[in-house]
N, CA, C and O atoms as CSV, one atom per row, in Angstrom:
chain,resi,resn,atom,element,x,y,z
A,1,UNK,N,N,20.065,-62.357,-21.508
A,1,UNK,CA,C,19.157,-61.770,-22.452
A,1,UNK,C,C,17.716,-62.119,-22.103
A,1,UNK,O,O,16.851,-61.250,-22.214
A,2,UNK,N,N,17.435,-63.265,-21.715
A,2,UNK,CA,C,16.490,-64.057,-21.584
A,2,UNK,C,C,15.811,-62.732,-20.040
A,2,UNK,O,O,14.694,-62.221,-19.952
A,3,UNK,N,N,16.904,-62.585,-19.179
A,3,UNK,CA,C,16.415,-61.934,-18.017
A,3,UNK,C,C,16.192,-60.614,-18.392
A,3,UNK,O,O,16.096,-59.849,-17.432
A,4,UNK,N,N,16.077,-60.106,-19.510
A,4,UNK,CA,C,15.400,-58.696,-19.853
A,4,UNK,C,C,14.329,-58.482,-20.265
A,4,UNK,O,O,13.515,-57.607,-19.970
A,5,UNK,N,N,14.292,-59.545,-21.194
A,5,UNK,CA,C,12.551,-59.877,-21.551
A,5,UNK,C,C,11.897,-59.856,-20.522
A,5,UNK,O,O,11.026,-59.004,-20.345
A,6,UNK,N,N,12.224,-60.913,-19.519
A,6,UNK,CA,C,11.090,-61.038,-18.685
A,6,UNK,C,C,10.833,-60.122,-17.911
A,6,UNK,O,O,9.715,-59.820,-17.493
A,7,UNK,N,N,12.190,-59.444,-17.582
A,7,UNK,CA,C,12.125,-58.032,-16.296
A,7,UNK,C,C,10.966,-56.846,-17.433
A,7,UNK,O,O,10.146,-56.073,-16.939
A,8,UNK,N,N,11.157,-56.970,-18.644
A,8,UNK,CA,C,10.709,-55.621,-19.272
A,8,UNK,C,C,8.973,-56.068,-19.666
A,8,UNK,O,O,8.168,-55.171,-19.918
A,9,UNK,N,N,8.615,-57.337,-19.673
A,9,UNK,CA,C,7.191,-57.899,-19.260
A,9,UNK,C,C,7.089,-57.998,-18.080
A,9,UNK,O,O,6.844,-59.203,-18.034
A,10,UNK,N,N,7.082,-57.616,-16.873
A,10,UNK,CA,C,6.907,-57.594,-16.027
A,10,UNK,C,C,6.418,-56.005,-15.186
A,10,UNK,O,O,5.507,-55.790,-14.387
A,11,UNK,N,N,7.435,-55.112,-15.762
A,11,UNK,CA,C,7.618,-53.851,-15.868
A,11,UNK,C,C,6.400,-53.003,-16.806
A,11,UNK,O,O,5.820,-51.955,-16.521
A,12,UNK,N,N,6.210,-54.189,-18.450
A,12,UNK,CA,C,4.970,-53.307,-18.709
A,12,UNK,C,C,3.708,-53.587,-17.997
A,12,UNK,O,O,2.856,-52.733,-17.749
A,13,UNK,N,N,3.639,-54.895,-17.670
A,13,UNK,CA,C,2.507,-55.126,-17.043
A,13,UNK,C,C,1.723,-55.008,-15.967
A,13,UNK,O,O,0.540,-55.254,-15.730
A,14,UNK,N,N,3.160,-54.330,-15.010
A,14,UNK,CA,C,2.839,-53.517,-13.840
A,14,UNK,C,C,2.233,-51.977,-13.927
A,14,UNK,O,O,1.484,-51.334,-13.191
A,15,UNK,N,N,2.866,-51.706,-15.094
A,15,UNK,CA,C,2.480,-50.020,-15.498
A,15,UNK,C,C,0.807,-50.181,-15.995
A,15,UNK,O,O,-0.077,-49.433,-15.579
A,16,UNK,N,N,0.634,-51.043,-16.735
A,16,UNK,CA,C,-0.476,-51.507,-17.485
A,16,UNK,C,C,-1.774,-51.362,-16.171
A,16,UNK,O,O,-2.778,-50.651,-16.202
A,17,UNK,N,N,-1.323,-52.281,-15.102
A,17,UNK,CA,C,-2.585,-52.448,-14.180
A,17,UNK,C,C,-2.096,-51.133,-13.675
A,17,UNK,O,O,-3.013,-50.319,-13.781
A,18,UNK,N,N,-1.348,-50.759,-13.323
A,18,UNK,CA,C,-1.083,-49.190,-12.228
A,18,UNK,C,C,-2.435,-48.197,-12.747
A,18,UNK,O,O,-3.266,-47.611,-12.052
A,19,UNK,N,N,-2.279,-48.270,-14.414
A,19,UNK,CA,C,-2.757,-47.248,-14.813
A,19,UNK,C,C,-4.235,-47.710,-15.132
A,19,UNK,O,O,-5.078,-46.895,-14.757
A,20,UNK,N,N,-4.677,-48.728,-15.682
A,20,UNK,CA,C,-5.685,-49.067,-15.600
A,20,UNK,C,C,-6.806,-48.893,-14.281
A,20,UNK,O,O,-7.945,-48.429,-14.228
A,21,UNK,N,N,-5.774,-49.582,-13.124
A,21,UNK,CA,C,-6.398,-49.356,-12.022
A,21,UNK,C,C,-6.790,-48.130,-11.204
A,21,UNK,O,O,-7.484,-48.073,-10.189
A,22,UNK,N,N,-5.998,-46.872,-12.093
A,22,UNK,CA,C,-6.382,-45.676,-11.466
A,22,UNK,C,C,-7.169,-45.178,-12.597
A,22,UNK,O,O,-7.579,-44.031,-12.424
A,23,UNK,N,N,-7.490,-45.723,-13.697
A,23,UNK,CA,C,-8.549,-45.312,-14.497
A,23,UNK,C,C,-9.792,-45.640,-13.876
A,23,UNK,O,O,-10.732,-44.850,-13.960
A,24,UNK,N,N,-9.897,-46.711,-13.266
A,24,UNK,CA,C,-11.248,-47.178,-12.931
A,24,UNK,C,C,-11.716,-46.630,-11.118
A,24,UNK,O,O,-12.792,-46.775,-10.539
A,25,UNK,N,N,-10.659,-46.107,-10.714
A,25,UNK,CA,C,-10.856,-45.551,-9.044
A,25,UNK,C,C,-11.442,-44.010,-9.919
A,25,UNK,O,O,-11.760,-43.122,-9.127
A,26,UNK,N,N,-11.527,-43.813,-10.734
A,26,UNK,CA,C,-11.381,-42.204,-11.085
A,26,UNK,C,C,-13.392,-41.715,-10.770
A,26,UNK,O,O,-14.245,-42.471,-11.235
A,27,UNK,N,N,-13.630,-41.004,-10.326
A,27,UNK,CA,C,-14.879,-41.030,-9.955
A,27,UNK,C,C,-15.477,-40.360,-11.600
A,27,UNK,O,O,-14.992,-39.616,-12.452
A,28,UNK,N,N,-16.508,-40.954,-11.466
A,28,UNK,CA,C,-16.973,-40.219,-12.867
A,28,UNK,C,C,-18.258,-38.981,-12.403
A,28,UNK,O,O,-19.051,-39.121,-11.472
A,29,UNK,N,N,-18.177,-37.824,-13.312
A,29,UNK,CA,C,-18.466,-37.376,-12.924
A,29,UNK,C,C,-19.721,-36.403,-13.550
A,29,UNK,O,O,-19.357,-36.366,-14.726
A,30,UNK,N,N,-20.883,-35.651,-13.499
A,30,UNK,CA,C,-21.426,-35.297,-14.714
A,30,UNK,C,C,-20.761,-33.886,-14.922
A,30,UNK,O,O,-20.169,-33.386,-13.966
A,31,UNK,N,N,-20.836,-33.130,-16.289
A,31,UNK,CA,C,-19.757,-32.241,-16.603
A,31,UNK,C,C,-21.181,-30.802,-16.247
A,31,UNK,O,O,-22.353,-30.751,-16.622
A,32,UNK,N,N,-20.451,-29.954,-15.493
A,32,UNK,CA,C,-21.290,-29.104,-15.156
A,32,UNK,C,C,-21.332,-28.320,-16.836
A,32,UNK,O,O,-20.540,-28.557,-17.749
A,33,UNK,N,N,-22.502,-27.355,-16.867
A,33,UNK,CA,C,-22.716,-26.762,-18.212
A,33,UNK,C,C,-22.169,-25.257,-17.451
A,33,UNK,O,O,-22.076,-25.004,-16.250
A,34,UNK,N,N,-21.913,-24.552,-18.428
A,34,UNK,CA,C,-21.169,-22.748,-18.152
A,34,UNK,C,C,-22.401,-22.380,-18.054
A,34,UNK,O,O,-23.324,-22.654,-18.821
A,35,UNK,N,N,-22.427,-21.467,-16.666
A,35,UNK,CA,C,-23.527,-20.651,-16.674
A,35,UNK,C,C,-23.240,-19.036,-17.056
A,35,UNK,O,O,-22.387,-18.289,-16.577
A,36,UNK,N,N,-24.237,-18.766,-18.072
A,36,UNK,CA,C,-23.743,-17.624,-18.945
A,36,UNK,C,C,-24.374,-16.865,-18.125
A,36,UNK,O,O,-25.305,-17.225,-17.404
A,37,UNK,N,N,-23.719,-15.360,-18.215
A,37,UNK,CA,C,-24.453,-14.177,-17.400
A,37,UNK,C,C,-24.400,-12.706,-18.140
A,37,UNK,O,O,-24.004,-12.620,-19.303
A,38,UNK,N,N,-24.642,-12.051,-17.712
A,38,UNK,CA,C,-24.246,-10.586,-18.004
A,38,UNK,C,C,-24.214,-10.455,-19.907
A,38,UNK,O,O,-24.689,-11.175,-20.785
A,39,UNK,N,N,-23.623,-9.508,-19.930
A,39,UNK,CA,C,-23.526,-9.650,-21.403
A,39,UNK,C,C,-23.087,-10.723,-22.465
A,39,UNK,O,O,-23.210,-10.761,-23.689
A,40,UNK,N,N,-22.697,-11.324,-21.820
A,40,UNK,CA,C,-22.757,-12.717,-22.681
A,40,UNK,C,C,-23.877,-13.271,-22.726
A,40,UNK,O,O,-24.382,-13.583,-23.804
A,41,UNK,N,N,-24.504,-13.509,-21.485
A,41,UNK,CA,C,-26.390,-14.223,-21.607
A,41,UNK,C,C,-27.368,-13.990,-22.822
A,41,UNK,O,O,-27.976,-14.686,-23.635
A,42,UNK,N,N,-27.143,-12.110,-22.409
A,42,UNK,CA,C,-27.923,-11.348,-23.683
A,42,UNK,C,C,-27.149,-11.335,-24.922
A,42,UNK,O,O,-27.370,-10.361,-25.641
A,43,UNK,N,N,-26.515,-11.964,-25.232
A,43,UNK,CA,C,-25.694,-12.320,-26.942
A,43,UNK,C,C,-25.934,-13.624,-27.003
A,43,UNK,O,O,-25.996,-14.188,-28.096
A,44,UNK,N,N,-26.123,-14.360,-25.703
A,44,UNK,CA,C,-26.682,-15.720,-26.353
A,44,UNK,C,C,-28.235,-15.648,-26.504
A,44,UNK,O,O,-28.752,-16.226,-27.461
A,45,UNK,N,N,-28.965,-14.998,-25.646
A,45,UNK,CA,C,-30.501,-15.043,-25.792
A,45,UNK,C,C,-30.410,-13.971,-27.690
A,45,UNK,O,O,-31.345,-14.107,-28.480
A,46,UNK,N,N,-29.825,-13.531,-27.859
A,46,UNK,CA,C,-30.016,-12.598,-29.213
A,46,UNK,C,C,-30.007,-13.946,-30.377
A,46,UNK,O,O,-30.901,-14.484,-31.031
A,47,UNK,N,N,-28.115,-14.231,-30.224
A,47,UNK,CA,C,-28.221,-15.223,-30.926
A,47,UNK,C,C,-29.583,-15.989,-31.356
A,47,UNK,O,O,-30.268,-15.905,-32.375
A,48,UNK,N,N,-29.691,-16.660,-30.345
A,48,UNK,CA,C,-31.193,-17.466,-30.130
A,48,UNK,C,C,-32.711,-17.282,-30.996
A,48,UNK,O,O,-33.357,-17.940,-31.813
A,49,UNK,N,N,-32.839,-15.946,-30.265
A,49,UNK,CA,C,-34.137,-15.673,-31.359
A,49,UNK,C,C,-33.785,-14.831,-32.847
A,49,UNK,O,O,-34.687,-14.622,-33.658
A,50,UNK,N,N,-32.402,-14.393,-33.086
A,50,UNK,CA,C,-32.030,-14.586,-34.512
A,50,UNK,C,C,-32.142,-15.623,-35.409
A,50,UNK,O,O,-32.255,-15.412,-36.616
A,51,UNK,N,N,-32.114,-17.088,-34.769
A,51,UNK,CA,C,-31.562,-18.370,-35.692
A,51,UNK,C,C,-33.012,-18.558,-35.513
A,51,UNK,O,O,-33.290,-19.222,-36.511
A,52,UNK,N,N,-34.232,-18.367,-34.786
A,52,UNK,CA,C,-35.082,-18.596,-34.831
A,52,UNK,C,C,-36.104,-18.050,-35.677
A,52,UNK,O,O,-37.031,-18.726,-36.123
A,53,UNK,N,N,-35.892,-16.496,-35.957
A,53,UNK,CA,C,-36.483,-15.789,-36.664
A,53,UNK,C,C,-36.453,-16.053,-38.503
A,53,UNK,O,O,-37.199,-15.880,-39.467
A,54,UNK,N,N,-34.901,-16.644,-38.163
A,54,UNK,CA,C,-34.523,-17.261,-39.756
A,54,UNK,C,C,-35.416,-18.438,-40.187
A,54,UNK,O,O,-36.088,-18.563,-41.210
A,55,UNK,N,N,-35.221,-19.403,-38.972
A,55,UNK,CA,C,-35.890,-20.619,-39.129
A,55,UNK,C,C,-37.429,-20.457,-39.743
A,55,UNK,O,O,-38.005,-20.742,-40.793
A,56,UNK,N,N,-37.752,-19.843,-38.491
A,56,UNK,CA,C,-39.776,-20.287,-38.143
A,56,UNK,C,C,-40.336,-19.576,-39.475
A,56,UNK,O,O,-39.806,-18.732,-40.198
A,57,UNK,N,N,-41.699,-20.263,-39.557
A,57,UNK,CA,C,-42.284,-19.885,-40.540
A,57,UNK,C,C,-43.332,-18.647,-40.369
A,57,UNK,O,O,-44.240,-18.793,-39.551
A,58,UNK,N,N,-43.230,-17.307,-41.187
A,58,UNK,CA,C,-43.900,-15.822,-40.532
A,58,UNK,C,C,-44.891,-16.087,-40.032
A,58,UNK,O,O,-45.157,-15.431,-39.025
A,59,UNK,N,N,-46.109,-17.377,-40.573
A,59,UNK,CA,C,-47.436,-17.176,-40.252
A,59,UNK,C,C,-47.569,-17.711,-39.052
A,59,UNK,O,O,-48.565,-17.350,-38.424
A,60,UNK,N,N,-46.744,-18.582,-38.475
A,60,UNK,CA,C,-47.205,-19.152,-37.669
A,60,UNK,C,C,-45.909,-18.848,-36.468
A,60,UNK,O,O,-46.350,-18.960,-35.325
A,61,UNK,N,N,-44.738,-18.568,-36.515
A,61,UNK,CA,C,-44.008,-17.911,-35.911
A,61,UNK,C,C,-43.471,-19.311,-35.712
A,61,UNK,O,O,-43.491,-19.463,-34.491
A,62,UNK,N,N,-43.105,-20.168,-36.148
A,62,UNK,CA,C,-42.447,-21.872,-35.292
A,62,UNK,C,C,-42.075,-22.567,-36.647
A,62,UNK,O,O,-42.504,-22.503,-37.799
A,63,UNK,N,N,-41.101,-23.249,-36.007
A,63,UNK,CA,C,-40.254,-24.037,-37.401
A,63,UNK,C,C,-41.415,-25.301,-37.396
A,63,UNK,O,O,-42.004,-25.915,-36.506
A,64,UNK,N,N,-41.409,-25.345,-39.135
A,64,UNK,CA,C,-42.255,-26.511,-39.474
A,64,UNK,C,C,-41.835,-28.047,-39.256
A,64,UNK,O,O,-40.748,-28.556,-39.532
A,65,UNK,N,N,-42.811,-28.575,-38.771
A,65,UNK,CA,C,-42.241,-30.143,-38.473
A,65,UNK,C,C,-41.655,-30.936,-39.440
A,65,UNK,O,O,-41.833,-30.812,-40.651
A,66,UNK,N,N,-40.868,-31.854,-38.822
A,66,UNK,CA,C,-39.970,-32.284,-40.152
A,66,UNK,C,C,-38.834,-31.902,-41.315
A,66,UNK,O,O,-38.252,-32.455,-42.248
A,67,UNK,N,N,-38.892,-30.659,-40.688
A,67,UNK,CA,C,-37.911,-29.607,-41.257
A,67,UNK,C,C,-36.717,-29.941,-41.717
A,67,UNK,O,O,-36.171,-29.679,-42.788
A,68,UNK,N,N,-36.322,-30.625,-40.679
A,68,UNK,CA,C,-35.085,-31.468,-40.507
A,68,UNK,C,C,-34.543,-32.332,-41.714
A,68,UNK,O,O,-33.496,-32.320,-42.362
A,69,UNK,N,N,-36.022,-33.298,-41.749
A,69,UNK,CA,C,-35.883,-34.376,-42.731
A,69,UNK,C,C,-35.917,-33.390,-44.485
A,69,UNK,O,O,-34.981,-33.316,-45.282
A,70,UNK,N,N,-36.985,-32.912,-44.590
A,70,UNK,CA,C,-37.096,-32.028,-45.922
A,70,UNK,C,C,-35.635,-31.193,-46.506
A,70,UNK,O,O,-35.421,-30.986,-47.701
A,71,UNK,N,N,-34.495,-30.685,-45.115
A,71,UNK,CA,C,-33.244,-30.489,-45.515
A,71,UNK,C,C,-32.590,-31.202,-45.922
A,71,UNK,O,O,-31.757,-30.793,-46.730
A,72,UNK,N,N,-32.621,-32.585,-45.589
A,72,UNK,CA,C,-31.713,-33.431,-45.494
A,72,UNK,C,C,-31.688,-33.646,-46.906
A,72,UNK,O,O,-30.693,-33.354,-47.570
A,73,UNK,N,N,-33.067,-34.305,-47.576
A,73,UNK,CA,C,-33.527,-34.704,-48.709
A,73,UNK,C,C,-33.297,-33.983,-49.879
A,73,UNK,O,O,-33.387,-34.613,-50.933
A,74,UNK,N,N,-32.957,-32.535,-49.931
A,74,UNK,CA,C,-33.058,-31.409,-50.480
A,74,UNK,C,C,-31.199,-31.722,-50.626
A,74,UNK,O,O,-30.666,-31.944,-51.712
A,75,UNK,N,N,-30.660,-31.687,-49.680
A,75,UNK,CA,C,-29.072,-31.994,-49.885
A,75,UNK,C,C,-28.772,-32.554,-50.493
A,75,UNK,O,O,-27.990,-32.228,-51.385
A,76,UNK,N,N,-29.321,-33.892,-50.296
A,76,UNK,CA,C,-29.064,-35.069,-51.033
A,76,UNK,C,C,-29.287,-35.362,-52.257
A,76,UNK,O,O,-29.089,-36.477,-52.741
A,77,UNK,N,N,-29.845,-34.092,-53.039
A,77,UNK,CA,C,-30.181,-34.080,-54.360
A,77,UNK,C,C,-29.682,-33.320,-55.500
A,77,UNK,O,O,-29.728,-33.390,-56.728
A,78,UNK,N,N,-29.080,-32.401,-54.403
A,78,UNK,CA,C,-27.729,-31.365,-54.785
A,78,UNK,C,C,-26.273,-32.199,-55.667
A,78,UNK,O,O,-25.505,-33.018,-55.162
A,79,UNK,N,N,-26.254,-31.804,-56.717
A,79,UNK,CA,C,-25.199,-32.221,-57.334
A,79,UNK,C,C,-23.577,-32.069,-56.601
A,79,UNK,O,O,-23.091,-30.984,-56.282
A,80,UNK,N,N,-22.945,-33.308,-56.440
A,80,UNK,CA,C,-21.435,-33.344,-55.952
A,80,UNK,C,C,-20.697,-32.249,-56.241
A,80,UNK,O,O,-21.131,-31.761,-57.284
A,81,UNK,N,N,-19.686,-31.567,-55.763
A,81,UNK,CA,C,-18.361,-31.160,-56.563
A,81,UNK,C,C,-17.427,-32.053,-56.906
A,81,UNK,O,O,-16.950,-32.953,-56.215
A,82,UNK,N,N,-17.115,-31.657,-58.378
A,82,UNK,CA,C,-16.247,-32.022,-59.087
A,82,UNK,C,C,-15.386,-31.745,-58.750
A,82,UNK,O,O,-15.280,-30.548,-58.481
A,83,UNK,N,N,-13.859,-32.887,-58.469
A,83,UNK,CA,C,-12.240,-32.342,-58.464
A,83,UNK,C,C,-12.137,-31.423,-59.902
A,83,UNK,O,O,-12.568,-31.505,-61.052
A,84,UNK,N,N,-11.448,-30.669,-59.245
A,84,UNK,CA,C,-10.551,-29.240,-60.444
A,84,UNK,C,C,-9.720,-30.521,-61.025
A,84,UNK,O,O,-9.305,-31.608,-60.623
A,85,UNK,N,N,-9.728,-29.659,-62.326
A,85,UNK,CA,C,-8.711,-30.447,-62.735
A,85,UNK,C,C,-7.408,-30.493,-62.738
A,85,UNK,O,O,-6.659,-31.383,-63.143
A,86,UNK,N,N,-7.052,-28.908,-61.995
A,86,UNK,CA,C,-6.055,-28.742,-61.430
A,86,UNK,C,C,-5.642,-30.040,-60.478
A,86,UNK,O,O,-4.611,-30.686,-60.666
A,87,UNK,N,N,-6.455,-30.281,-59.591
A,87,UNK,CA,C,-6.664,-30.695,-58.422
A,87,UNK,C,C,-5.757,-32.037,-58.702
A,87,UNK,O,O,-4.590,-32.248,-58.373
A,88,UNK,N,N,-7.076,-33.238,-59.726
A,88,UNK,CA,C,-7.033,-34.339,-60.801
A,88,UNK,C,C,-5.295,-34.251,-61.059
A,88,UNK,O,O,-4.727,-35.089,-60.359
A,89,UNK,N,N,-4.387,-33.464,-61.864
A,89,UNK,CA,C,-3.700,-33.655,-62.390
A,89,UNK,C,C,-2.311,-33.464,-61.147
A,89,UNK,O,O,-1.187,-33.963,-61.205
A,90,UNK,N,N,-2.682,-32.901,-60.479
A,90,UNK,CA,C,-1.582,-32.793,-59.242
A,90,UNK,C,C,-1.486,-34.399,-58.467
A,90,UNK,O,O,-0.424,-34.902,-58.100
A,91,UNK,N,N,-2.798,-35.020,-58.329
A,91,UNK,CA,C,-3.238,-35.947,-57.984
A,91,UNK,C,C,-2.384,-37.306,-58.753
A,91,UNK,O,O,-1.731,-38.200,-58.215
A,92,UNK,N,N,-2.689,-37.054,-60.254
A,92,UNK,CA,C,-2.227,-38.333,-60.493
A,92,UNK,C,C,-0.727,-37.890,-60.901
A,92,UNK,O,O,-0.119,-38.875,-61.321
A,93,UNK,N,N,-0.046,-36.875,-60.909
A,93,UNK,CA,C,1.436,-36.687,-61.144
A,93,UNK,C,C,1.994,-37.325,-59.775
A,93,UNK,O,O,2.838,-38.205,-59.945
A,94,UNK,N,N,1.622,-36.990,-58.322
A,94,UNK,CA,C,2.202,-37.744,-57.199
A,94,UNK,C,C,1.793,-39.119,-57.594
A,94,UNK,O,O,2.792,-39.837,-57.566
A,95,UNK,N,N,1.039,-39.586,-57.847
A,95,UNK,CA,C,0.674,-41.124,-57.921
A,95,UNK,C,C,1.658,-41.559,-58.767
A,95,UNK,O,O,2.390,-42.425,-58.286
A,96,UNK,N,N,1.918,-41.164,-60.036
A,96,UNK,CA,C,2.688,-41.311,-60.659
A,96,UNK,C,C,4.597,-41.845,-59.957
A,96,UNK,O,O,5.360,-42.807,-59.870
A,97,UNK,N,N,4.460,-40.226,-59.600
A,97,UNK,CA,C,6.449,-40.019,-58.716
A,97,UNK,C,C,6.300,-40.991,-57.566
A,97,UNK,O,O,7.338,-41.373,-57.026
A,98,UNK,N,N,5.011,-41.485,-57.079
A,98,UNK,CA,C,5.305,-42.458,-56.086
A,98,UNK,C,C,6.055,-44.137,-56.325
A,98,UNK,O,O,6.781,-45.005,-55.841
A,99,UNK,N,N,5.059,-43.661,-57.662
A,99,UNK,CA,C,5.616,-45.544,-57.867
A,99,UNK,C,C,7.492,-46.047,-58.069
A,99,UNK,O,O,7.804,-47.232,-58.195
C-alpha cells in the first residue's frame, strides 16, 4: 500500500514539472490585432463616428473633458433596484425548504 502512495507522488510530480516546464519554454508572444478591410472597415469607421456624433458636444464637435467622471457620479446617484417581491418570496421559500 505504502508502494502506491509513493509511486502515485512521484507520478504527480513528474506530470507537475512536465507541464510546468513546457509552460515556461512556451514563447510569449504579442497578440496580433485583426486587420479590418473592405466592408467591414467601412462599418467600423461608421460605427465610429456614430458613437462619436452621440458623444461630442454640437458646438464644439469633441467630447467634454471629464465626461467620464460626471457619468460615473450621475450613476451613482441613481436609485438601486428593488428585488420583486415575487423575486423576495421565491427567495426565502428555498431558504426555507433548504433547512
Amino acid at each position: 500500500m505504502k508502494k502506491i502512495y509513493v509511486l502515485s507522488s512521484i507520478s504527480v510530480f513528474a506530470i507537475a514539472v512536465f507541464l510546468f516546464g513546457s509552460f515556461l519554454k512556451t514563447p510569449r508572444t504579442l497578440q496580433t490585432r485583426h486587420v479590418v478591410q473592405g466592408e467591414e472597415a467601412e462599418e467600423a469607421i461608421g460605427r465610429a463616428e456614430w458613437e462619436m456624433s452621440r458623444l461630442a458636444d454640437p458646438a464644439t464637435g469633441k467630447i467634454p473633458a471629464g465626461m467620464r467622471e460626471k457619468e460615473l457620479a450621475f450613476a451613482a446617484g441613481m436609485p438601486r433596484m428593488a428585488m420583486s417581491q415575487a423575486t423576495a418570496r421565491m427567495t426565502s421559500s428555498l431558504l426555507i425548504a433548504a433547512r
